[in-house]
C-alpha positions as CSV (number, residue, x, y, z in Angstrom):
1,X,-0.8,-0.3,20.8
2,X,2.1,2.1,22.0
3,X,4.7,2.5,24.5
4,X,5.3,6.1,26.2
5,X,8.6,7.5,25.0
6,X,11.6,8.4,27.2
7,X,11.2,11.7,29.1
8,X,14.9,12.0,29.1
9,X,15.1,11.8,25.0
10,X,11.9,13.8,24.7
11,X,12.2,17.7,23.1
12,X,9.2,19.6,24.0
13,X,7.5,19.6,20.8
14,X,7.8,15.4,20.9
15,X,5.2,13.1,21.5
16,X,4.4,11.1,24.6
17,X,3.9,7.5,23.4
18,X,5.4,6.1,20.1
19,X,3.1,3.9,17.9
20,X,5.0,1.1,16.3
21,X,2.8,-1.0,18.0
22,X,-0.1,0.3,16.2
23,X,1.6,0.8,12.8
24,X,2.3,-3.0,13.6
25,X,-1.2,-3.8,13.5
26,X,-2.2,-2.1,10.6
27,X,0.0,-3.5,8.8
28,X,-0.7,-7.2,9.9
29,X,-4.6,-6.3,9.7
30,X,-4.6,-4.0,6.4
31,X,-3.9,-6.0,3.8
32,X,-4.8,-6.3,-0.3
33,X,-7.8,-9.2,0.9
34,X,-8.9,-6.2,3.3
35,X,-8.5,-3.7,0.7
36,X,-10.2,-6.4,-2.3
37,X,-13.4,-6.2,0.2
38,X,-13.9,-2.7,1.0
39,X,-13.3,-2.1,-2.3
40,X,-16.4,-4.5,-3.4
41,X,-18.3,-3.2,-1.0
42,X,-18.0,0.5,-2.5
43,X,-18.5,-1.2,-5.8
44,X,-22.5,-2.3,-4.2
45,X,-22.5,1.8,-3.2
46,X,-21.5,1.5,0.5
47,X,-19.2,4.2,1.6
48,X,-16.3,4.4,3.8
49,X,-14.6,8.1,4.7
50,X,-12.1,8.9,7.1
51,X,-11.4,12.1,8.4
52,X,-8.2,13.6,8.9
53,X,-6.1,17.2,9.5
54,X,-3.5,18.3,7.0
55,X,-1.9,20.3,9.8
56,X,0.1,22.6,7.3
57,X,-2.6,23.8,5.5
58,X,-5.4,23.5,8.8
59,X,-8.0,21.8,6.7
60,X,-10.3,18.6,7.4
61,X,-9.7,16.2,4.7
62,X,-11.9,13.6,4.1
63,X,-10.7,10.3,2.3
64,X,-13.4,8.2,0.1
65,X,-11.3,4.6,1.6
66,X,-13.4,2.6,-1.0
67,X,-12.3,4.4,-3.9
68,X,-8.5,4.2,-2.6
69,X,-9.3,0.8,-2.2
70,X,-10.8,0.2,-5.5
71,X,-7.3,1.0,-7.1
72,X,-5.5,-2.2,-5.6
73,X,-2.1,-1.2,-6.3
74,X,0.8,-1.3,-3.7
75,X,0.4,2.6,-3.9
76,X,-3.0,2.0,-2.5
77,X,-2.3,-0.3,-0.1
78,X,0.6,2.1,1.4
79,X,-2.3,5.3,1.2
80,X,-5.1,3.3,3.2
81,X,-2.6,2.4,5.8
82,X,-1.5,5.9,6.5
83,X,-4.6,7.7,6.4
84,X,-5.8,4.6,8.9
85,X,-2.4,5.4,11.1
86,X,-2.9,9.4,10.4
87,X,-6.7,9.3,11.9
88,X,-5.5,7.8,15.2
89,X,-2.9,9.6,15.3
90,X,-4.1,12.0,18.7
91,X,-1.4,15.3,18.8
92,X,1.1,15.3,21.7
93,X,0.0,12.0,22.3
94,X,1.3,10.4,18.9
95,X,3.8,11.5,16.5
96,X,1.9,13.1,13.1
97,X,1.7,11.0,9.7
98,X,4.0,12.5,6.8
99,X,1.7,11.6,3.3
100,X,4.1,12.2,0.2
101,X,2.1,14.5,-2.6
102,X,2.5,15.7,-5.8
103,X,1.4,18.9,-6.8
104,X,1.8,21.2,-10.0
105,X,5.3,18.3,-11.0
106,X,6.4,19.7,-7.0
107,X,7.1,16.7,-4.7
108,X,6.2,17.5,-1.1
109,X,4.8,16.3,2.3
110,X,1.7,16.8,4.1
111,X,1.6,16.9,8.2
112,X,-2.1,14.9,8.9
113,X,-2.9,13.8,12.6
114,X,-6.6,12.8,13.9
115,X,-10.1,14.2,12.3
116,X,-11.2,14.8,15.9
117,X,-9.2,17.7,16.4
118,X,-11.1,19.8,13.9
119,X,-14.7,18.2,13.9
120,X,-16.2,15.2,16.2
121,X,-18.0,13.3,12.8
122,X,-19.2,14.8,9.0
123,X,-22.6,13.4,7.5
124,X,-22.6,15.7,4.9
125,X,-20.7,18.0,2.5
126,X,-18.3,16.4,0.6
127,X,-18.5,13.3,2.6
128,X,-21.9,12.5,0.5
129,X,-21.1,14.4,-2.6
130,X,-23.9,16.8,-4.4
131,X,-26.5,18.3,-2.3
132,X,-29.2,16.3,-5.0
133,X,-27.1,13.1,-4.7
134,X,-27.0,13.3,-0.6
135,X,-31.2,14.3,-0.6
136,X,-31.7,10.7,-2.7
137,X,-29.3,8.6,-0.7
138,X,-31.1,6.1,1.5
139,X,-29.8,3.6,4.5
140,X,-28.2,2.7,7.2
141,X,-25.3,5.2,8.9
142,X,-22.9,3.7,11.0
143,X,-20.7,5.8,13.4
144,X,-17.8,5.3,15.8
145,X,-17.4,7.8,18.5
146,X,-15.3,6.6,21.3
147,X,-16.0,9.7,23.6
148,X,-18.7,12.3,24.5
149,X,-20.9,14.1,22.1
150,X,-20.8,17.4,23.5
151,X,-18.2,18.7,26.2
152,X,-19.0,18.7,30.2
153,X,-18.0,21.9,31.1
154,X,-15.4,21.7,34.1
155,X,-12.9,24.1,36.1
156,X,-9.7,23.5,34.7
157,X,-7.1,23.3,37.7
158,X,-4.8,26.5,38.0
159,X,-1.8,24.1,38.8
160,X,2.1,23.7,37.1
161,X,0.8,21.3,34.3
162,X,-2.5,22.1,33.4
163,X,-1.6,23.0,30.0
164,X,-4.4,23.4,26.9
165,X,-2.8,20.1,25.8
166,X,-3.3,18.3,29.1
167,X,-7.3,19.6,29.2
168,X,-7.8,18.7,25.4
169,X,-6.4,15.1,26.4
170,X,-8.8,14.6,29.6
171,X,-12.0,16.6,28.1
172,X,-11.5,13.8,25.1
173,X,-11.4,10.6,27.5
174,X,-15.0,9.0,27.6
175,X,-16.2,9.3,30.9
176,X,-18.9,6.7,32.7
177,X,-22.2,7.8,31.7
178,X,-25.5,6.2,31.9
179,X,-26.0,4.0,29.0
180,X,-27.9,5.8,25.5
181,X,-31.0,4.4,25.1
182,X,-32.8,3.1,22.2
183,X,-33.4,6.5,20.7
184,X,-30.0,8.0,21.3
185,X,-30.9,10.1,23.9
């Protein structure tokens, strides 16, 4: 999935690992079939969103995959994959994804990098649309969480290395647990 960069031809402000391996499979695994079926599947009503950071402008950004998918253009193809790359894209650990925009006839370039760094998961808001729409929506909700739900508060070690960084990197690693039961408790 990735391979740590060189120390030696790392700046400060570069990533750890690099993820062509990732991109890789994306791009083996995200393709206009894939695309042709989420986008079917938003056609029934199911949704898929995917959360992301534009790092310039420090906002959340939620992306509706099933209507990008529903275009199935090349353009749309290319989109999915990078918000896909973009929302495993972990800072300091990964490099950020670059999305080209086009505002006000302006061509430009938005930073985006993982959801997680501004909010765990979103039920609600713009992710379900109107507050009317959201009250009549019925079914199942299915969520990925690789982690914990809520942090374990810990000393962090007042050692050469313990940077925010390093502490944001270790609180986010799932630690054993006993299992959730049936409720979610």
């Amino acid at each position: 999935m990735y391979r740590p960069s060189r120390a030696t031809n790392r700046s400060p402000s570069a990533p750890f690992a690099r993820n062509s391996g990732l991109v890789r499979m994306i791009f083996d695994f995200v393709d206009r079939d894939l695309l042709r079926a989420i986008a079917q599947e938003h056609a029934r009503g199911r949704r898929l969103y995917i959360g992301t950071v534009n790092l310039d402008a420090q906002r959340f950004v939620i992306w509706n995959m099933g209507a990008i998918a529903s275009y199935d253009d090349d353009s749309a193809l290319a989109l999915f994959r990078h918000v896909m790359l973009a929302s495993s894209s972990i800072p300091i650990i990964f490099p950020p994804v670059y999305l080209d925009v086009e505002a006000d006839g302006s061509q430009y370039d938005e930073m985006h990098v993982d959801g997680g760094v501004m909010t765990q998961f979103f039920l609600f808001g713009a992710a379900l649309g109107s507050d009317a729409e959201a009250s009549s929506m019925r079914g199942d909700i299915y969520l990925i969480r690789n982690g914990e739900f809520s942090p374990v508060p810990e000393q962090v070690p007042r050692k050469l290395g313990a940077s925010p960084g390093a502490r944001s990197i270790r609180w986010s690693r799932p630690r054993p647990r006993a299992p959730w039961t049936a409720s979610g408790r």
